[in-house]
Phi, psi and omega in degrees: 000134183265209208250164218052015194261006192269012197253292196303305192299336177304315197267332160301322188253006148320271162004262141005277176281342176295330184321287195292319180315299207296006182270312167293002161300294183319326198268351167289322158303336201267291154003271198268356160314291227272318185084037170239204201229166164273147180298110172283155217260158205282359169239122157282095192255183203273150178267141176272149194257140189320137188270172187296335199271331181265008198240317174245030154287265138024292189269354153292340202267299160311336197270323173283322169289323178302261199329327168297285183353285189299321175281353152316297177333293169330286165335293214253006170065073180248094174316293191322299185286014185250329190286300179319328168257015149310297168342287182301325214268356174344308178267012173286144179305276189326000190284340134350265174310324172294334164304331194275329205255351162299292160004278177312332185279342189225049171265329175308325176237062120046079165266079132019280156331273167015279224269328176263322158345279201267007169275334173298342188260338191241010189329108153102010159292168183277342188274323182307310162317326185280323195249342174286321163331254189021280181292321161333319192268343210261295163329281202320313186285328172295347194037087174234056186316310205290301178299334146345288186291334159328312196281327189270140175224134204291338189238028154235340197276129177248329185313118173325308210309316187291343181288297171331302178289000181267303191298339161306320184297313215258315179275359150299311233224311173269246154259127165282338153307302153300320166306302182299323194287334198271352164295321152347293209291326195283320182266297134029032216213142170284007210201167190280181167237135169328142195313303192351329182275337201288323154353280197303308142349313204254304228285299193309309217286333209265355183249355187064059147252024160225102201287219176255327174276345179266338179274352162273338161301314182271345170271327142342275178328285171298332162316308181292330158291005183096335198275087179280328184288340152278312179329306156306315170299321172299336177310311188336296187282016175267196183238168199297309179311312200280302178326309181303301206281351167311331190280334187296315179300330165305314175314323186297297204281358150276330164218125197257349164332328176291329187282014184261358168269107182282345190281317177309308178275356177269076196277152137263047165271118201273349168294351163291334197274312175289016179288280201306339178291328182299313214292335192264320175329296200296316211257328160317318179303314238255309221215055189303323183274346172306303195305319154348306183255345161291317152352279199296334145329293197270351179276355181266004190257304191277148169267095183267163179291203161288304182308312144321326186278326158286310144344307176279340172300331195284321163320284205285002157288309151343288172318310173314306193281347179280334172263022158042046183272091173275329160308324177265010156262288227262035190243305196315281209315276212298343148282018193209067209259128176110345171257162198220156155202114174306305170346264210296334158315275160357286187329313190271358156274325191282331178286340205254343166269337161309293171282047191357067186240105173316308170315297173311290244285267181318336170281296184311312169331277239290345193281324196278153191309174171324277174325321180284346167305326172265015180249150230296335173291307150230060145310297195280291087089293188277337170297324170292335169289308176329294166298347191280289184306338189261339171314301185290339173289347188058023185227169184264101167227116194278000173270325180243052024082259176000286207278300194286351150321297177326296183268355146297325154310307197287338188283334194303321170295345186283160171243089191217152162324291186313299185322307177317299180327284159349295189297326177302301175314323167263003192071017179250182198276145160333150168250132152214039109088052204266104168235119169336121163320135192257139198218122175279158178275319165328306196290273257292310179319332185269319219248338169290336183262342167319155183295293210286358181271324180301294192314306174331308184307308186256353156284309165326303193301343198232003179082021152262075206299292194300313220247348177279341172269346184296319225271331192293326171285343172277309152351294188244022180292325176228056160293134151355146145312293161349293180288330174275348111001290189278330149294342144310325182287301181315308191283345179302273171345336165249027150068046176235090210253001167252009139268001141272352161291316219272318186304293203281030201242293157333295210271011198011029156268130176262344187265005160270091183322326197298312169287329154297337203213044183298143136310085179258132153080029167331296166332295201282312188301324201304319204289307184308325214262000132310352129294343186289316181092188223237350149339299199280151164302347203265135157225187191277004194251031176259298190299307196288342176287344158282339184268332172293330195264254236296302177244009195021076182023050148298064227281056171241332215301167190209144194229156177333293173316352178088015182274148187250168168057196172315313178225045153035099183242143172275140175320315219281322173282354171270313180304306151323302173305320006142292180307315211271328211255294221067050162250139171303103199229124165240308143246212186266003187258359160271006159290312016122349221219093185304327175313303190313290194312284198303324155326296237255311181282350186261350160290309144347285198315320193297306207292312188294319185303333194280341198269352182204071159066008199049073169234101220268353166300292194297337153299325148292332140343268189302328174302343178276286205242019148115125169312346184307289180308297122024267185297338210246347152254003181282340180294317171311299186285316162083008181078033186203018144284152152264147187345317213284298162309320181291327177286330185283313221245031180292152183279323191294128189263332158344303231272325199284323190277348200275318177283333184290346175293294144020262183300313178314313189296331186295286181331311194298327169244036161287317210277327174299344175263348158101072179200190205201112199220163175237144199299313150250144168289158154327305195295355188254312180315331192272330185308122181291134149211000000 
């Protein structure tokens, strides 16, 4: 068995025996239907003795039948048998939790005893931490302050909501100094705050701690965030001057057009000035080169710091680029001698490979610091104007020959898109550098054996998904390179794989494929994507770089947008796929089902290779930001980009990483399955777009 492997054979023979366990209920009802016996079978052969791994398989399942027992117990507040089956479970990992989940039920009358038992047993656990929230918010809602403040701890609890009920605590009960300063903080905000606040809010403002400047401060704030309808409420608590100009800055910040009467806005008033600050903001989104020459009016008027200056220059480069004013950004830059912003810096390489003027290409390259000069993009970037440039001339010039050689080696060594690229370019084999993390089988025993790696293990194994990534981040929060390296090894080994991408992602070794890249859910992709036939471009290592680039194989993950699984699909688009496929879909928690989800997302995938030509960028394209979006930039362009640029100049900067990841990823697990693939097909390198 190799090392880390015994959490995964556990769970195979979990399984395994779960198989067979669930067979004797059926053939005992089928039994007592007929009023016969099951038949014993006509040989008897001799039983073979169990192996230790199928022994303790066995005794996880029973150790799994308690703990169902015991929160029955819990339910139904049968003591007695919960003590007894604390007992047998005494070396169970989960044995927590069943404290956690008696605790909770008779948490509303707050037993006190209980509650410091266990947090004293579990202190810096991910449950221990999880019921002091609990108990907090339980404090809280009751204002039971003086116990509060025992319970609370300041550096480690962040939740507004809990900040709120401390500071409530604390200027009743405590330093009321201290209190009054983090209520500042707590109001001081662009944005509402929880009712939770208002007590203490109100405590303060009534001791006179909201001064005039601070309700223009937060009515500032909130203006710049949008929130007008607090802003106005906060105006309320200004004085007759200040008020009038609060209302003028809503007025800016609804038509910002006004700040171009420079004689109106040019005040010694220092509250003018954050007027014209919304206000240049405001008028930047709308009209970046107006803004451009008021800027220069007004910082010659206003004292802004460096930082304020930079900063709204970097905002209103921003602005250049989103209204695709290349000309007037790049007038910003030149009238602004000493600011930089890599962004906009980018930006004017990525516009200048669009109108493919190669020169600009190589003048922008040259503007960036060093370092950034020397990563693996453009590296290639800049080798590529060079040949662009020696092309167009028709001339030999063997230096700089030399130099785009030079920086095609260098980008050629990375295992990377541009490296591929690179490599491609030169005709030589992919670098992809695979070296095993070095990880002892000792360490892997020690770090497998931790309680909270314990407790993980077996919360996964039982679908408590959520409180099983708590303990694993608590586990490895402060671990070692070393250790987390070996944790990564542990979680491959419990086919829990998108927290071995995350440890050895943690531990920044990047050259363990194995762990970086699993085959995970091998099986399932190899079938679907051999149903698809041999018409398509989709294969399996297509499929597996998309659910890895999507969900790094979370097949529970779930995103803001509502997307599920593995190859993170919206319901909706699985139920339209669903229809198209003939895969059985009923709701969205059959996303959730790696079979499905792969079905379903690799028909999807299929259906985009089919809509643009078996082109497996632009399909990856449209699976990231929608085939709508996909066409309407292929339109833009017009056939007259190469692969390479286009894909450079995706407008989305997600979308442009998401395919470059794709392809790359694609090689990687041609090459992790022992095959050989190239980042591009033909129909695609030759492809115009």
């Amino acid at each position: 068995m190799s090392i880390g492997s015994k959490g995964l054979a556990l769970l195979c023979a979990t399984l395994f025996v779960s198989g067979l366990a669930g067979a004797g209920p059926v053939q005992a009802q089928q039994a007592s239907k007929t009023g016969r016996t099951a038949p014993a079978p006509a040989t008897a052969l001799p039983r073979k003795a169990e192996s230790k791994d199928t022994k303790a398989a066995k005794a996880a399942i029973a150790q799994r039948e308690k703990l169902q027992e015991a929160r029955l117990a819990i339910a139904q507040n049968d003591q007695r048998r919960l003590k007894q089956l604390k007992r047998e479970l005494k070396d169970y990992p989960l044995l927590p939790y069943i404290d956690y989940w008696a605790i909770s039920k008779k948490l509303s009358r707050l037993p006190y005893e209980d509650i410091d038992a266990f947090l004293d047993a579990y202190d810096g656990t991910a449950i221990g931490d999880w019921m002091r929230i609990r108990v907090l918010r339980e404090l809280g809602s009751r204002e039971r302050f003086r116990a509060y403040l025992k319970y609370y701890r300041p550096e480690q609890i962040q939740r507004t909501q809990l900040r709120c009920y401390y500071v409530d605590a604390l200027s009743r009960h405590g330093d009321k100094q201290e209190a009054y300063k983090l209520i500042e903080e707590l109001w001081t905000v662009g944005a509402s705050q929880p009712k939770e606040c208002d007590p203490a809010f109100s405590r303060w403002m009534s001791d006179g701690g909201l001064t005039q400047d601070r309700a223009w401060k937060r009515h500032a704030l909130s203006v710049r965030s949008g929130n007008l309808d607090l802003a106005s409420y906060i105006a309320r608590s200004l004085d007759k001057g200040r008020r009038g100009r609060a209302e003028l800055m809503r007025s800016v910040y609804r038509e910002p057009d006004q700040i171009l009467d420079f004689d109106r806005f040019t005040k010694k008033n220092p509250e003018y000035r954050d007027i014209v600050t919304i206000g240049l903001r405001r008028l930047a989104s709308r009209d970046a080169e107006k803004t451009s020459q008021a800027w220069q009016r007004y910082s010659a008027s206003y004292l802004f710091s460096d930082e304020e200056r930079d900063e709204f220059l970097r905002y209103l480069a921003l602005q250049f680029a989103r209204q695709d004013d290349q000309q007037g950004l790049e007038t910003l830059i030149r009238s602004n001698p000493g600011f930089f912003d890599l962004r906009t810096s980018e930006w004017l390489i990525r516009q200048s490979l669009r109108e493919m003027d190669w020169a600009q290409v190589e003048f922008w390259i040259d503007q960036l610091p060093q370092d950034d000069q020397s990563l693996d993009r453009w590296l290639y970037w800049r080798a590529r104007a060079i040949s662009e440039q020696l092309a167009a001339s028709g001339k030999k010039d063997p230096a700089r020959i030399a130099q785009m050689e030079k920086l095609y080696q260098k980008a050629a060594a990375e295992r990377s898109y541009y490296g591929f690229l690179a490599s491609d370019t030169l005709g030589k084999d992919y670098s992809f550098v695979d070296r095993p993390a070095p990880i002892t089988p000792e360490l892997v025993d020690k770090v497998a054996a931790l309680p909270g790696m314990q407790r993980a293990e077996e919360l996964q194994a039982i679908g408590e998904f959520y409180h099983a990534r708590r303990e694993w981040d608590y586990a490895t929060d402060a671990m070692s390179t070393e250790e987390l390296m070996t944790a990564g090894k542990v979680a491959s080994a419990w086919g829990w794989y998108h927290k071995s991408i995350q440890s050895i992602l943690a531990a920044d070794y990047l050259d363990d494929l194995e762990l970086r890249f699993p085959l995970a859910f091998s099986d399932i992709v190899s079938d679907v994507a051999g149903r698809m036939g041999k018409k398509t471009a989709l294969d399996s290592y297509l499929v597996l770089a998309v659910a890895r680039q999507e969900s790094h194989f979370s097949h529970d993950a779930k995103s803001h947008a509502g997307a599920m699984g593995l190859m993170q699909l919206l319901p909706s688009t699985a139920r339209a796929t669903a229809r198209k496929a003939g895969v059985p879909y009923r709701r969205s928690w059959d996303l959730l089902n790696p079979s499905t989800n792969i079905s379903l997302g690799a028909y999807y995938l299929n259906s985009l290779l089919n809509r643009f030509d078996n082109n497996r960028f632009l399909a990856a394209a449209a699976y990231n930001a929608g085939p709508t979006r996909v066409s309407h930039w292929l339109k833009d362009t017009n056939k007259k980009l190469p692969f390479d640029v286009w894909i450079e100049t995706i407008p989305y900067s997600e979308t442009r990483k998401y395919v470059q990841n794709v392809l790359s990823y694609s090689v990687i697990y041609a090459y992790r399955s022992g095959d050989k693939a190239q980042l591009l097909r033909k129909n695609e390198a030759e492809a115009k777009l």
